[in-house]
N, C-alpha and C positions, 0 to 999 in steps of 0.2 A: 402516513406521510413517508416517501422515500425521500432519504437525504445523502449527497454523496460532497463528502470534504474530500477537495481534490490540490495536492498541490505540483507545480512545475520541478521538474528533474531534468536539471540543463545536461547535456551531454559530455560539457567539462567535470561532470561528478559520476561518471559512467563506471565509477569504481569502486560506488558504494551501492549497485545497484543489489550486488548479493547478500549485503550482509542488512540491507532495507527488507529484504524479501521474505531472509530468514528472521528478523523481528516481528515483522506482522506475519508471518506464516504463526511462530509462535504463541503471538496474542491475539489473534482472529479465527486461524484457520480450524482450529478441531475442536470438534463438543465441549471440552473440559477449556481450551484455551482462555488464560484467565479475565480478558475484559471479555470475550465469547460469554463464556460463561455469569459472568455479572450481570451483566445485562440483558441475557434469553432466561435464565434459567432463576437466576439468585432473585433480581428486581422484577423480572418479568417485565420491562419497556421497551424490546426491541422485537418483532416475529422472526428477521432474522439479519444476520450482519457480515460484513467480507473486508480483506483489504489486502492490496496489491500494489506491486509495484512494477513499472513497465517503462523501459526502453530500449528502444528500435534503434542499433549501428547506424541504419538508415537516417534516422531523424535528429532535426535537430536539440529537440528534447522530447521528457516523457513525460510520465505523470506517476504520481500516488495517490492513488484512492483508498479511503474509507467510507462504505456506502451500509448504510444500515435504513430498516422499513420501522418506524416508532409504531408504538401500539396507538398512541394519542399524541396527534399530532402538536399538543398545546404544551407535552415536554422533550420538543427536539432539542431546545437548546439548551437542555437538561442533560441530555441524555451526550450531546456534543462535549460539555464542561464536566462530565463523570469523563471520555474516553482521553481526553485530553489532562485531564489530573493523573489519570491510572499513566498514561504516556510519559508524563511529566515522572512519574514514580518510576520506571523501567526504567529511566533515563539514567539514573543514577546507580539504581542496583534491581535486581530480578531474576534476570538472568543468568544460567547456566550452561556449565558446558554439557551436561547430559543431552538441555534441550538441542543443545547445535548439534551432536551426537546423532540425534535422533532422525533430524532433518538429514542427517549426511545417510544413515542407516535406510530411510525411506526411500529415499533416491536411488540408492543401489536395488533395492525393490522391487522398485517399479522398473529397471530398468530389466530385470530379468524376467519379471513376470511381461513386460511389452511381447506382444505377437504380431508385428505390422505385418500388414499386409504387402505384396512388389508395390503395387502401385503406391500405396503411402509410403513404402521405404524410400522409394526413390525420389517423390517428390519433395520429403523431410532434406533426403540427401543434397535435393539441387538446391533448396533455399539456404539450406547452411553454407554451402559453396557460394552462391548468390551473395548473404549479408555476413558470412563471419571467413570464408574464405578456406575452410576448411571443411571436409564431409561430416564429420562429427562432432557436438560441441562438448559431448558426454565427459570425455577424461580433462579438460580444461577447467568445465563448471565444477566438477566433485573436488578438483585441486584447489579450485576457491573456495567452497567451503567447508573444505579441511584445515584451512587456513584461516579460520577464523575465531574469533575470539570473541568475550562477553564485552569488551570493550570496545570492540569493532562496531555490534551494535548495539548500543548505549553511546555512541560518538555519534551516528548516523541518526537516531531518532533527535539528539541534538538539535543537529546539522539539518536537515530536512523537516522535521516535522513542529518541533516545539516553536520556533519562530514563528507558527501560523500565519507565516505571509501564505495564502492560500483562499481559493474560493468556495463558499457552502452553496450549495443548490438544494432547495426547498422543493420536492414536487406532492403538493397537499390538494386533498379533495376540494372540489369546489367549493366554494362557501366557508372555507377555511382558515383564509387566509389572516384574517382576527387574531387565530391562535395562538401564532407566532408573534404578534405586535404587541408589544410592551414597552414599558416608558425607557428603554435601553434606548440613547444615543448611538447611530451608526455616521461614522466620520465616513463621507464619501469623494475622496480627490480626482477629480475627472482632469485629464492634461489631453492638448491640443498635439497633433504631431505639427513638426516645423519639417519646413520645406526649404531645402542647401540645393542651390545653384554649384552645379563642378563645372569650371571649363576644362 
């Protein structure tokens, strides 16, 4: 069963999008990353798992995804209330400034190891001018997060993810769908749009 807990990143919060990125960069993105790690490695429940954060100057919001594939589908919601506890735990304390260090270190990296190609140079070039208005976004983003701190994200996982206002998507094998249904009440509020007359 793949399952992706997705939640809205309005645009008005376009400010926490790096220090959301470098949190789940930290607790998803590499082998050892430690709910990474819990979950492929330690428990063996997940084959494999990610989590991103994304918003477009362009739009009017984004999104946050955590999408992880369970081994058995009948402990997503298992595996859901582990990521969201270890969450709840970051929120507080976890984090360091090595790990921020490191995400800043990587970045300088990649950018020296990059060999684009004219054609992609130039194309990278014109969308940065296109959405951010300038040719490069290189020396902007590394100055945000240089600028960042352990509290920065431990505020933003707050702020965005522990509310779980947010949607889960289920996509489970046929025949499946059993798995997941337990005697768990889901409150469901369904609201009508209204319709305003302007003269």
């Amino acid at each position: 069963a793949t399952v992706n807990m997705s939640v809205i990143l309005p645009q008005a919060d376009a400010a926490d999008e790096t220090a959301l990125s470098a949190a789940l960069e930290i607790l998803f993105s590499k082998r050892k990353s430690p709910i990474k790690f819990m979950l492929t490695e330690k428990l063996k429940l997940v084959n494999y798992m990610y989590a991103y954060a994304n918003l477009s100057p362009t739009s009017q919001e984004g999104t946050i995804n955590i999408i992880f594939e369970a081994k058995d589908p009948s402990k997503s919601k298992e595996i859901i209330k582990i990521i969201d506890d270890e969450i709840e735990k970051y929120s507080k304390s976890g984090f360091t400034n090595d790990q921020i260090q490191n995400i800043i270190t990587r970045k300088k990296a990649r950018k020296l190891l990059s060999n684009p190609g004219v054609d992609q140079e130039c194309n990278h070039l014109g969308w940065n001018i296109m959405l951010f208005g300038v040719p490069d976004t290189y020396e902007s983003d590394l100055t945000k997060l240089e600028q960042l701190t352990v509290t920065d994200l431990e505020n933003a996982l707050n702020k965005h993810i522990l509310p779980k206002d947010r949607v889960v998507f289920y996509a489970v094998p046929k025949g499946a769908k059993e798995l997941l249904e337990s005697s768990e009440h889901t409150v469901v509020v369904k609201t009508e749009p209204k319709k305003y007359d302007i003269n």
